[in-house]
Structure formats: C-alpha cells, structure tokens
C-alpha positions as CSV (number, residue, x, y, z in Angstrom):
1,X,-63.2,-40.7,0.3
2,X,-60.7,-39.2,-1.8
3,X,-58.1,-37.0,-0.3
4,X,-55.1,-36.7,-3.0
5,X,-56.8,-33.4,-4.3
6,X,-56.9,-32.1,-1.3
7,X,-53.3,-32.9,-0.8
8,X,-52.0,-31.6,-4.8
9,X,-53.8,-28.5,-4.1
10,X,-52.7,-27.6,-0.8
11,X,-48.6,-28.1,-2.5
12,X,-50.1,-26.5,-5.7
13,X,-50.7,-23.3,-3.4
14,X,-48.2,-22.7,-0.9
15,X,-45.7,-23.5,-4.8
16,X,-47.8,-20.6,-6.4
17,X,-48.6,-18.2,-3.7
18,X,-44.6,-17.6,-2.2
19,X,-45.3,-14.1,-0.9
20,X,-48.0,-15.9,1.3
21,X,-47.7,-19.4,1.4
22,X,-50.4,-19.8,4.1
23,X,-52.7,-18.1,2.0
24,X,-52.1,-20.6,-1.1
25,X,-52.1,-23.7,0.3
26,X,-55.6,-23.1,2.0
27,X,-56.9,-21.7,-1.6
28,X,-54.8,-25.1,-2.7
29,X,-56.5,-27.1,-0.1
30,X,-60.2,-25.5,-0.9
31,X,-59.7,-25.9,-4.5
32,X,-58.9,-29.3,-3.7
33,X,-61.6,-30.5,-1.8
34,X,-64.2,-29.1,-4.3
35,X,-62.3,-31.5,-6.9
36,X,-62.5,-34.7,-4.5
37,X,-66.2,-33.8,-3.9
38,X,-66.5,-33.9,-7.8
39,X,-68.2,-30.0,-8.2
40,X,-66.5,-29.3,-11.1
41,X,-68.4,-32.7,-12.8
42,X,-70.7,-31.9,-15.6
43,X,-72.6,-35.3,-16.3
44,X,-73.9,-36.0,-11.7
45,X,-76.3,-38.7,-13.0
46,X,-74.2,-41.7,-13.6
47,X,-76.0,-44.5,-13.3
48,X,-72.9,-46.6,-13.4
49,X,-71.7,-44.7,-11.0
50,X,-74.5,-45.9,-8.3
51,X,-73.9,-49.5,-9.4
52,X,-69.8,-49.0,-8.8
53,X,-69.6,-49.7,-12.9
54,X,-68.2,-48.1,-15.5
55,X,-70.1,-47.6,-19.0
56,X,-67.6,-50.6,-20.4
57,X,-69.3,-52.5,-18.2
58,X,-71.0,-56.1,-19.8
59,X,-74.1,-56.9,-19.4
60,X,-73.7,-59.8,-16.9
61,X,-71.7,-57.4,-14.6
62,X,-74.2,-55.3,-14.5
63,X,-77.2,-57.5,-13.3
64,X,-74.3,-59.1,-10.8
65,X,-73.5,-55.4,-9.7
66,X,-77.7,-55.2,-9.4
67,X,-78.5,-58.5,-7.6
68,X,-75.2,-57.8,-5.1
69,X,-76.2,-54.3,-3.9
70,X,-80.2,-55.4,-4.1
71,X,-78.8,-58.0,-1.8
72,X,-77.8,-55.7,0.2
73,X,-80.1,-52.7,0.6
74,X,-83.2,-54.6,-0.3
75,X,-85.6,-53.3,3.0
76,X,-87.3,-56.6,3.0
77,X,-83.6,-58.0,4.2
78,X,-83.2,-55.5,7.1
79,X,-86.2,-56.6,9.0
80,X,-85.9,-55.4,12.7
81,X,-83.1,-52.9,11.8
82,X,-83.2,-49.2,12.9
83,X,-85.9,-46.9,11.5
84,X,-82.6,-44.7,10.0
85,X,-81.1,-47.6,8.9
86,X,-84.5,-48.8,7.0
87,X,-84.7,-45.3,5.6
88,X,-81.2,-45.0,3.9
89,X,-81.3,-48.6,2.6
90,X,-85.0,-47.9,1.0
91,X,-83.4,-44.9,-0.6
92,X,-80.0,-46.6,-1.6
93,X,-82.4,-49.7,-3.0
94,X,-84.1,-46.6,-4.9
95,X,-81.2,-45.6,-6.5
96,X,-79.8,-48.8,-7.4
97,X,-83.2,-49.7,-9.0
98,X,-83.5,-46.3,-11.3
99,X,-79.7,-46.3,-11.8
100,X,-80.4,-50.4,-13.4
101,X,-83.5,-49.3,-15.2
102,X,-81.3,-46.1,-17.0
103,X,-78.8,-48.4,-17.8
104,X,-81.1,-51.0,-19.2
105,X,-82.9,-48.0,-21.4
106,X,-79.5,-46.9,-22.5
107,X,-78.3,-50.4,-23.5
108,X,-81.4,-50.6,-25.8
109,X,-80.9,-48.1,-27.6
C-alpha cells in the first residue's frame, strides 16, 4: 500500500490553505489518497501490472512471472483450503491467465 501521497498531500494542504490549515491538509490528505489508489489512472487494464511486470519486460520473465503466481493461486494447489480462500485464488488465477494471454496477443503483434 502506498502512503507517501497521502503524506505530500496532507503538507501540500495545510502549505496552501494558511487561513485554515486543518481544512487543507484534509483536502491534502483526500487528494492524496485518491492518487495512492491510482483514480486519476487512465490506462486500469495493465496486464503487466497483474503479473508485477512492466511492458520492458522479456519474454522469459514474463512466463517466470506466469508459472510463479500460477504456482501460487493455481486452485488445484489449495486443496482443503477455505471456501474464501478457494474463491479469491480462482479469481486471482483468472486474472493472471487473461493478463498472460493479453500480453502474449500484444507481443504478437
């Protein structure tokens, strides 16, 4: 989780607001958060992104990125685990396949 938005924006605010300081840094701190969270992001299907990649990525780090998180989410591996647990990981191994199968159809191109 990333927090130094948060932090910027609440020292950004209580700077530019002086009259009410209070005020400012919580607009700072709001402002902030919604930066950390990534709002403000144009492109929110990276498939990179999902496979902890970027797009100068080779191609043997991506299939190692792939097999690695397969590894881990695969529900086939988390026999006798939590019905919750089994849920996320299906959906996380979900993810990880489409975000493998964009990047593949990107690369061909």
């Amino acid at each position: 989780m990333r927090w130094y938005g948060k932090l910027l924006g609440f020292i950004a605010g209580a700077l530019l607001f002086r009259p009410n300081p209070l005020f400012g840094a919580v607009l700072g701190l709001l402002i902030g958060h919604a930066f950390d969270a990534d709002w403000f992001r144009l492109n929110k299907e990276n498939p990179y992104r999902e496979l902890g990649l970027t797009s100068s990525a080779t191609e043997a780090e991506i299939d190692l990125a792939y097999r690695r998180l397969m590894s881990q989410y695969h529900p086939d591996k988390l026999v006798g685990a939590a019905p919750e647990l089994l849920k996320q990981a299906e959906a996380k191994s979900r993810r990880v396949n489409a975000a493998y199968d964009r990047i593949k159809t990107l690369r061909k191109r």
